[in-house]
C-alpha positions as CSV (number, residue, x, y, z in Angstrom):
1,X,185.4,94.0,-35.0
2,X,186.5,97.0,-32.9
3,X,188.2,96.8,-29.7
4,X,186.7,98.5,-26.7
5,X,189.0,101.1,-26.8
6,X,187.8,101.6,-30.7
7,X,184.5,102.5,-30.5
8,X,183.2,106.0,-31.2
9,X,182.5,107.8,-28.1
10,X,178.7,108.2,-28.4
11,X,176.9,105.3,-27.6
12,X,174.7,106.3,-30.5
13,X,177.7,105.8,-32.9
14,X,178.5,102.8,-31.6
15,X,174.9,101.1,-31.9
16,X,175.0,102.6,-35.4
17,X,178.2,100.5,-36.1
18,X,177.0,97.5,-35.1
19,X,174.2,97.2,-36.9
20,X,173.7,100.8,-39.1
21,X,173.4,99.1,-42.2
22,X,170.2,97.7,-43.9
23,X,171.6,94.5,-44.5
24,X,172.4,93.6,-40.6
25,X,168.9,95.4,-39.8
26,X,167.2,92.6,-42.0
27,X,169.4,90.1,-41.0
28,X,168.7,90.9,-37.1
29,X,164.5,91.2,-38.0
30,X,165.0,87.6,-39.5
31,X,167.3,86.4,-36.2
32,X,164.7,87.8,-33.9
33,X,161.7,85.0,-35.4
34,X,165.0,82.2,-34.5
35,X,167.5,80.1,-36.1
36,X,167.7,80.4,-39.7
37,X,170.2,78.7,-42.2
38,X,172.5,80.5,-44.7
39,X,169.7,80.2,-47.7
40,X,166.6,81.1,-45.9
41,X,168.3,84.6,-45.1
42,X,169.4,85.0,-48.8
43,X,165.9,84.5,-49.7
44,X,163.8,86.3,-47.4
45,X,166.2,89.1,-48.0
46,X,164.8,90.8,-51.3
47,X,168.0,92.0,-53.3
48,X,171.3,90.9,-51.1
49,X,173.9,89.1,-52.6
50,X,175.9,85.9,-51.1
51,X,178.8,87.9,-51.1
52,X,177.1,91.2,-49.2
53,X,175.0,88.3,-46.6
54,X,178.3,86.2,-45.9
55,X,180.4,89.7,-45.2
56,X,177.6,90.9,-42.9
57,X,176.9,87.8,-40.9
58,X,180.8,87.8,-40.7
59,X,180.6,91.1,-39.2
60,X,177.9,90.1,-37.2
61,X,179.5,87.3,-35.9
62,X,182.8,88.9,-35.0
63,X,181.0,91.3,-33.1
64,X,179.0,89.2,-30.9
65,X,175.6,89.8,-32.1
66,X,174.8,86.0,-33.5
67,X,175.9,82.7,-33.3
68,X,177.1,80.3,-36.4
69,X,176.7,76.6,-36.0
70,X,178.8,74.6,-38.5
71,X,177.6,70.9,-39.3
72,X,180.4,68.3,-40.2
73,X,177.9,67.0,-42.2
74,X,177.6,66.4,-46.4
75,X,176.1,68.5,-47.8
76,X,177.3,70.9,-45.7
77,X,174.9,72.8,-43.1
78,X,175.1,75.7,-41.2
79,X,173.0,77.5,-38.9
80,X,172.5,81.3,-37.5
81,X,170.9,82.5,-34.4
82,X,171.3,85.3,-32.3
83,X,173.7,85.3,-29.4
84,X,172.6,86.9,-26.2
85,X,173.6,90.3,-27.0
86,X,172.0,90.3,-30.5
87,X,168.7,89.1,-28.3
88,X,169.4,92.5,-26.3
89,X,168.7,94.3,-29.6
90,X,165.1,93.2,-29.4
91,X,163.7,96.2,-27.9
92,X,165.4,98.4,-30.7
93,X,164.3,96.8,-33.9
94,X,160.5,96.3,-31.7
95,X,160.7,100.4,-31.5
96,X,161.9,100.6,-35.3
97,X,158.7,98.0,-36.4
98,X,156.9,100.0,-34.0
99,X,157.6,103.7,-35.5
100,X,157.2,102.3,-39.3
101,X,154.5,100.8,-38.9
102,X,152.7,104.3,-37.0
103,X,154.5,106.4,-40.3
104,X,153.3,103.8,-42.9
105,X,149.6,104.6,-41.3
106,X,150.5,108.3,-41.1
107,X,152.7,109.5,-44.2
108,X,151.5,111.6,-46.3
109,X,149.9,110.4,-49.6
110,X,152.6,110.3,-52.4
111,X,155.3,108.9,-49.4
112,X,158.0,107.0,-51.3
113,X,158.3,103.3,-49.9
114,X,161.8,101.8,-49.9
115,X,160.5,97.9,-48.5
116,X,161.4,96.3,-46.0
């Protein structure tokens, strides 16, 4: 997590930071429906690896975007959700489904699809 001082200059930079991967722009679109445990994200998130999910939501987490709730419990359980400022982020990924959804109606014939 970067300090205040830290973060790039552009606001734009900054948003990109926090969540300009893939991984944290699936993990947020899963986040945003509610609470969701470690294994539901691994498998409603085609292709990412335990490893590449627990760094992310660690990143995530550091930064203030969600919230991890640990169970003393056996087996163990834990549980994400968005914090308040990873709810802000609504409006952003609602523009992103927003735009793909208008492209995947507009593209061209022959458009590549990456998922998602």
């Amino acid at each position: 997590m970067l300090t205040r001082d830290q973060l790039p200059e552009c606001p734009v930079a900054t948003t990109v930071h926090l969540i300009g991967n893939k991984w944290k722009l699936y993990i947020l679109r899963n986040l945003l429906a509610g609470m969701q445990r470690f294994g539901q994200l691994q498998r409603t998130i085609p292709g990412i690896s335990q490893k590449v999910l627990t760094e992310n939501l660690r990143a995530m987490e550091a930064d203030g975007l969600l919230i991890r709730t640990a169970y003393d419990q056996v087996p163990p359980r834990v549980e994400y959700r968005l914090s308040p400022l990873g709810e802000s982020m609504r409006p952003i990924i609602s523009a992103m489904e927003h735009w793909g959804r208008h492209y995947q109606a507009t593209a061209p014939e022959g458009t590549a699809d990456s998922g998602g």
